[in-house]
KOLRORO-37152 format. One line per field, with one value per residue (C-alpha): residue number from 1; x negated, y negated, z negated. Coordinates in steps of 0.02 Angstrom, whole numbers, plus 50000, padded with zeros to 5 digits. Layout:
BEGIN
num: [NUM, ...]
u: [X, ...]
v: [Y, ...]
w: [Z, ...]
//
This chain:
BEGIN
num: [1, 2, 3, 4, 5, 6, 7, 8, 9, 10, 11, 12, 13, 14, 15, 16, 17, 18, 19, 20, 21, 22, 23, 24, 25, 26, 27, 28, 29, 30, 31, 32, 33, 34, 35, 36, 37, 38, 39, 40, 41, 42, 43, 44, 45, 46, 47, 48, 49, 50, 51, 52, 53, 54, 55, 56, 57, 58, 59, 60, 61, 62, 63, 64, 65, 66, 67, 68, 69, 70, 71, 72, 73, 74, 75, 76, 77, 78, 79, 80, 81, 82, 83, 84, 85, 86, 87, 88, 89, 90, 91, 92, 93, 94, 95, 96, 97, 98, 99, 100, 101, 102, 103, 104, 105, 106, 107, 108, 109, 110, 111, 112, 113, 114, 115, 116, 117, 118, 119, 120, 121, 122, 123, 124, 125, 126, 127, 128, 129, 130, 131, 132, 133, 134, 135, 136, 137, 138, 139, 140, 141, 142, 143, 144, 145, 146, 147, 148, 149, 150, 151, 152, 153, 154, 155, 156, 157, 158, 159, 160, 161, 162, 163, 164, 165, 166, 167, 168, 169, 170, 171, 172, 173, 174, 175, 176, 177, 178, 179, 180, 181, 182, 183, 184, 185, 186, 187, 188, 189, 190, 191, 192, 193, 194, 195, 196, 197, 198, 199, 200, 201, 202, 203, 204, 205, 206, 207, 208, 209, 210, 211, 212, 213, 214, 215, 216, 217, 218, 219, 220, 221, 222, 223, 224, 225, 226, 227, 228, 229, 230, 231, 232, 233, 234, 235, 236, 237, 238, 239, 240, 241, 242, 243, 244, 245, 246, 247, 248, 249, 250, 251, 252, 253, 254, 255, 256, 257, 258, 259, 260, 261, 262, 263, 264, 265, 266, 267, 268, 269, 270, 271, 272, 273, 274, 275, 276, 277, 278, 279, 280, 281, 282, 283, 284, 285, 286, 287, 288, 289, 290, 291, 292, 293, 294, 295, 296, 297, 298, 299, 300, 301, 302, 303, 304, 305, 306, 307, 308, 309, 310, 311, 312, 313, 314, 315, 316, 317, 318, 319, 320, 321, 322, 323, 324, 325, 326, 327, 328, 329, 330, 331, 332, 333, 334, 335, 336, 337, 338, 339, 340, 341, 342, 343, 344, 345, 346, 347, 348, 349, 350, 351, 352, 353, 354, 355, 356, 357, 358, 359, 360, 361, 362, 363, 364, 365, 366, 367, 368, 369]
u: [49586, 49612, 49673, 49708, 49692, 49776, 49787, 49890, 49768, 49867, 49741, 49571, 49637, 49705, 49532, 49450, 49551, 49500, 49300, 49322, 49447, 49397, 49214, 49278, 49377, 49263, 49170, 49295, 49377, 49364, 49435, 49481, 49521, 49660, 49616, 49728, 49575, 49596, 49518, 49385, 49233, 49279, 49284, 49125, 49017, 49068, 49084, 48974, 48992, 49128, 49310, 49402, 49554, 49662, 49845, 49954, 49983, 50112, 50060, 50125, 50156, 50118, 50111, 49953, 50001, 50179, 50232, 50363, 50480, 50588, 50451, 50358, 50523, 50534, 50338, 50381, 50497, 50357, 50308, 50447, 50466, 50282, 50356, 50394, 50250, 50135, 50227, 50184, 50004, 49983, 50105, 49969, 49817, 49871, 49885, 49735, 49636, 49736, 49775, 49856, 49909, 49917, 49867, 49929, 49914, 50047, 50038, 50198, 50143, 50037, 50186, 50317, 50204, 50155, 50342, 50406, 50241, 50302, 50148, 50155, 50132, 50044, 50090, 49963, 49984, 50002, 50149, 50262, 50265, 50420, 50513, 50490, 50472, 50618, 50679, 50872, 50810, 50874, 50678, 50633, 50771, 50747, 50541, 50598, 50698, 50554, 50425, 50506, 50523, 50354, 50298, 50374, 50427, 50338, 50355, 50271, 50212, 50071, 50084, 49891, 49900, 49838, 50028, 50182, 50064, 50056, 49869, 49774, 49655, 49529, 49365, 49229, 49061, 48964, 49054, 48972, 48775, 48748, 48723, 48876, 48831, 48874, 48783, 48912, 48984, 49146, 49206, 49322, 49419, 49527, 49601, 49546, 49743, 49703, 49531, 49580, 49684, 49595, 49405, 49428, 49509, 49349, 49249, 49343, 49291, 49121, 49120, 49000, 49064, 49025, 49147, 49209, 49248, 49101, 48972, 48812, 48882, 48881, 49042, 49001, 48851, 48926, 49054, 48938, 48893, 49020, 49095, 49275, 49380, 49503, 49589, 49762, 49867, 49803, 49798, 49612, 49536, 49623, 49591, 49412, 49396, 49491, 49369, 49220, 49298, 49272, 49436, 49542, 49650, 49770, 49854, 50014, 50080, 50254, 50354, 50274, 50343, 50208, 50072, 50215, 50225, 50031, 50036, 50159, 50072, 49899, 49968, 50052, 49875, 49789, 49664, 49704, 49860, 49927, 49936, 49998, 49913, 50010, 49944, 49785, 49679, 49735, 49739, 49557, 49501, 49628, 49573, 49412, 49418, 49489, 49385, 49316, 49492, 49540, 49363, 49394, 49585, 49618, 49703, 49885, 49921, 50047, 49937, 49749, 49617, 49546, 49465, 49597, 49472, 49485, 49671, 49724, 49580, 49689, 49826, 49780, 49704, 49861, 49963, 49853, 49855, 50036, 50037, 49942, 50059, 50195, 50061, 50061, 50251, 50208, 50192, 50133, 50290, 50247, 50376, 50406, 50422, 50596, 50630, 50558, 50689, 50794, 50833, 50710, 50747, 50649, 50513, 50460, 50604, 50685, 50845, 50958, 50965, 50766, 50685, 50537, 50367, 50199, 50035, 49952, 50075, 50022, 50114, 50197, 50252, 50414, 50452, 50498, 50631]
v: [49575, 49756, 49855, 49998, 50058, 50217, 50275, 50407, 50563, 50584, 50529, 50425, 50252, 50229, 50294, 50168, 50015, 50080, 50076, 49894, 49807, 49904, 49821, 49663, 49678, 49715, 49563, 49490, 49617, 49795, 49937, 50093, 50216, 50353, 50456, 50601, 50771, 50787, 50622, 50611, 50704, 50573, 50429, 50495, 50509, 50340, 50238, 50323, 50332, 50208, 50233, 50361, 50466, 50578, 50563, 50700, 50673, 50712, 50786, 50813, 51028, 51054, 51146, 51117, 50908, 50909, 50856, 50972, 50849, 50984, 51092, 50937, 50902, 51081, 51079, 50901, 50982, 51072, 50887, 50844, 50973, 50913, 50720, 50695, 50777, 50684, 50526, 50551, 50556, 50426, 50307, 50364, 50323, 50136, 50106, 50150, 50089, 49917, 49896, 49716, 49763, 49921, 49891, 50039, 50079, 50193, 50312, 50324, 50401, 50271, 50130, 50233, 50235, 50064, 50022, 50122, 50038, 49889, 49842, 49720, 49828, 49764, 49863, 49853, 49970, 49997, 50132, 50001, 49923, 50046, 49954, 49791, 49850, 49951, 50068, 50124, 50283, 50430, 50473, 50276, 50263, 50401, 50382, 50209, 50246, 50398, 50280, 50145, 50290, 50340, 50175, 50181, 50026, 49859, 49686, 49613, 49716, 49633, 49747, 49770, 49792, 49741, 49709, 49627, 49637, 49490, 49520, 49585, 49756, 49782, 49832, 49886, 49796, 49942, 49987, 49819, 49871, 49950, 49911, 49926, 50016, 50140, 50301, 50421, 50518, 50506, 50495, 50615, 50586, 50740, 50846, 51021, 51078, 51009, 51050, 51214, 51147, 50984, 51065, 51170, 51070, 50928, 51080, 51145, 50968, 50965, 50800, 50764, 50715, 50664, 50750, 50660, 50693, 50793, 50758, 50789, 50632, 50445, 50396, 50194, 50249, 50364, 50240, 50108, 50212, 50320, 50240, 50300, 50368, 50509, 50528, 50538, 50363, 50319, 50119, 50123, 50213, 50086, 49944, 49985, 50048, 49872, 49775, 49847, 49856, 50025, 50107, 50232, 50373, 50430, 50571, 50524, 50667, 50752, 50717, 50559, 50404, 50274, 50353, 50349, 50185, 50140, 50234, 50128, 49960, 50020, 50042, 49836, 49770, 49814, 49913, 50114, 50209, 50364, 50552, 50719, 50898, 50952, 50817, 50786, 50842, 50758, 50583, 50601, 50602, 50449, 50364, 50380, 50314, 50156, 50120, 49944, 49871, 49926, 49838, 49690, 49659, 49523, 49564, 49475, 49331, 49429, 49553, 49515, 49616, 49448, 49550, 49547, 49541, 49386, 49348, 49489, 49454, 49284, 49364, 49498, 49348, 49257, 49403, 49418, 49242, 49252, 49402, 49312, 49184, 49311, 49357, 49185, 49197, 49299, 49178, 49223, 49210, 49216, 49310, 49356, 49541, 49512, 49468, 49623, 49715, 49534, 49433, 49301, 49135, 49086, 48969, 49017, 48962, 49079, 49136, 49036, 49165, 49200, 49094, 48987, 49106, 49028, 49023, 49163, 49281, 49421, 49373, 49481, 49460, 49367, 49330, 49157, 49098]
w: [49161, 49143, 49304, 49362, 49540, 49610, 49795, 49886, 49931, 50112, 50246, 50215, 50247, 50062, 49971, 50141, 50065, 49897, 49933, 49981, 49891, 49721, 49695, 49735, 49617, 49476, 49505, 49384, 49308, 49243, 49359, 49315, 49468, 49450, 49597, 49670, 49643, 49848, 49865, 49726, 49798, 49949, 49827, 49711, 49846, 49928, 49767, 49638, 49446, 49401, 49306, 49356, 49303, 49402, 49466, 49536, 49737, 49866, 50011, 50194, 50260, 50438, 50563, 50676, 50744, 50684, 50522, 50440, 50338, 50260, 50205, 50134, 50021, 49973, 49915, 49813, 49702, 49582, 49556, 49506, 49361, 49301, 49329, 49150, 49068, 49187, 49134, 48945, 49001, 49125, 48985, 48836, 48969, 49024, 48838, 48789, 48914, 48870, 49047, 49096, 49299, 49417, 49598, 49687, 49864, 49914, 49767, 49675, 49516, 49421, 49484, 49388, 49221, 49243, 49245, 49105, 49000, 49046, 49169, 49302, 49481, 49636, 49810, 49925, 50075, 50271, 50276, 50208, 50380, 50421, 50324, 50415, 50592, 50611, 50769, 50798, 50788, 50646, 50616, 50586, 50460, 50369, 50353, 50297, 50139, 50117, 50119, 49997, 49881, 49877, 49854, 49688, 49596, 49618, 49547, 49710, 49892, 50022, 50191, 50261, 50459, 50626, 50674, 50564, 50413, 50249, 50291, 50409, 50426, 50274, 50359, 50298, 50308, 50351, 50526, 50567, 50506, 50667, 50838, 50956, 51121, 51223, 51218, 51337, 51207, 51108, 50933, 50870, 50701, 50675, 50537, 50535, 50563, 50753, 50796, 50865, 50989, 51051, 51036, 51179, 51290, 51254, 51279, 51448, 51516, 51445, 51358, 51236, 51061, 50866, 50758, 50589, 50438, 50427, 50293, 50416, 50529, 50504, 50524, 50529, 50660, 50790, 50794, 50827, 50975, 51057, 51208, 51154, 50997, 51012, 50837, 50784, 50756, 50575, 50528, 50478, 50617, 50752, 50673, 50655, 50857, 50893, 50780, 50887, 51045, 51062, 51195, 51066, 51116, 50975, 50950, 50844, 50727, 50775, 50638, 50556, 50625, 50545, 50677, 50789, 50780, 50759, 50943, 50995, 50935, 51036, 51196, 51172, 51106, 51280, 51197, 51204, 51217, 51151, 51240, 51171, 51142, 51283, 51406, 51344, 51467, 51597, 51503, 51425, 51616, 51666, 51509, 51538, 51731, 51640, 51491, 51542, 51570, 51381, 51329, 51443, 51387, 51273, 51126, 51140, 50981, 50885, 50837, 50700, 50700, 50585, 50417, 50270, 50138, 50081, 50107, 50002, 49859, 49866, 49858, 49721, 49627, 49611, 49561, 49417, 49384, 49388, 49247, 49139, 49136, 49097, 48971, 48905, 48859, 48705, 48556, 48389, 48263, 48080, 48000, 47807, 47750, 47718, 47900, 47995, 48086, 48089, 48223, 48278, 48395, 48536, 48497, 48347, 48261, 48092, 48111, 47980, 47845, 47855, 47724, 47811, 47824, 47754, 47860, 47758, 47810, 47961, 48129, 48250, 48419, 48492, 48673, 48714, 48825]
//
């Protein structure tokens, strides 16, 4: 079949899920990426020369490790102006391309196309977890209904994550090419908006690190190696740390209850907890006078760090099987010059004033019952 794939540009753990589930994907079917431009020198350099096209992309305003919700509405509104136009385009794209289903993962935009084309949607995404794992709290609520809306519409969802998920964690083969060990120095996954306030303190204590993104490091290496991660609460990153037993420290973002939450989830599984900028000196040095009872802790039943690969290629397969047959539903119906623009019954059948078509005549499509 014909797909197309779209992620949200917000964080690496869409474009991650992207670089894995995309090429197995093409082993059957043709893929054509609609990337958000913030995530496409990411995806490029990862991926290579396949299909791509763009997408517009919503994006979080903060303020150093807090999320500013308001502001982040208030900067949404210019894409809403450029909604319709973009609409017209992404429409006109997924018809030419001939495009049979839309797998998105978290991105709103190509969902909304795909809908108004008349395209069958796939959600595959961690955010949506929210949803299902709710908290009587004003912040859960609200990042709830946000997060259903910028899922955009869906025919079917499957949830990827390491607790409450349809499947579990997508990782990557490559964090397991390497050797786990220990070599005394940690791994730290931060956004730029929070290096100046975490560096110093790391550098205050004199602790040795690897710092990622960063295009000089190997990320799948250094984590292979450090003997703890300090990052903020993203899905991917966890998961990962969990899947090599490597300790993790998160920093959850003010303001954005999903890492919230992810914080929340490590300090249950046994195998890191969570700390603030404010405190984070003192709980890199109690952390680290604990770091072989997180490795040592068994990771309690209700939560899978088992690879989702092949439960959600399952799962993607039979959505696609299951559009075909929708597919299927569209008969070829001769019908007469005389008829076009009439009325035709289901089956095949002329409507009682159409006189009976002949088999030379050019058929056009009918929807069965």
């Amino acid at each position: 079949m014909r797909i197309a794939y779209s992620f949200a540009g917000e964080g690496l753990g869409h474009a991650t899920r992207t670089m894995v589930i995309g090429p197995l994907l093409e082993r059957k079917h043709e893929v054509t990426y609609f990337i958000p431009d913030i995530a496409r020198a990411f995806i490029v350099s990862r991926m290579g020369e396949r299909r791509y096209d763009r997408i517009l992309h919503f994006a979080f305003q903060k303020q150093g490790e807090r999320v500013l919700l308001l502001a982040s509405i208030f900067c949404t509104l210019p894409l809403l102006f450029r909604f319709p136009i973009e609409m017209i385009r992404l429409v006109g794209r997924l018809r030419s391309l001939g495009i049979e289903a839309v797998i998105s993962d978290f991105d709103p935009f190509l969902p909304w196309a795909a809908r108004i084309a008349g395209i069958p949607i796939l959600q595959i995404n961690h955010p949506g977890i929210v949803q299902r794992v709710l908290r009587p709290r004003p912040i859960a609520v609200v990042t709830a209904l946000v997060t259903r809306i910028l899922e955009g519409p869906w025919n079917e969802r499957m949830l990827i994550s390491f607790y409450n998920g349809d499947v579990g964690p997508i990782l990557r083969e490559e964090i397991f090419s390497h050797p786990v060990r220990d070599d005394g120095a940690l791994l730290v996954n931060l956004k730029e908006s929070l290096r100046p306030v975490v560096l110093p303190v790391l550098d205050a204590m004199g602790l040795r690190y690897r710092l990622v993104p960063d295009p000089r490091e190997n990320f799948e290496e250094a984590l292979a190696a450090c003997s703890f991660v300090l990052s903020t609460a993203g899905h991917q990153i966890i998961a990962e740390s969990i899947a090599l037993n490597k300790p993790i420290l998160v920093i959850p973002q003010r303001g954005q209850w999903e890492q919230n939450l992810n914080a929340e989830m490590v300090e249950q599984t046994g195998k890191g907890r969570s700390t603030t900028v404010t405190r984070l000196m003192a709980d890199i040095a109690d952390f680290m006078s604990h770091l072989e009872r997180y490795r040592s802790n068994r990771l309690p039943p209700r939560f899978s760090i088992a690879d989702g690969q092949k439960a959600i290629l399952r799962g993607v397969e039979a959505f696609l099987r299951r559009c075909r047959r929708r597919k299927s539903r569209l008969v070829l119906v001769p019908v007469p010059p005389r008829s076009i623009g009439r009325r035709v019954q289901s089956h095949g059948q002329a409507c009682p004033e159409t006189p009976a078509a002949s088999a030379s005549q050019k058929p056009r499509l009918a929807r069965t019952s």
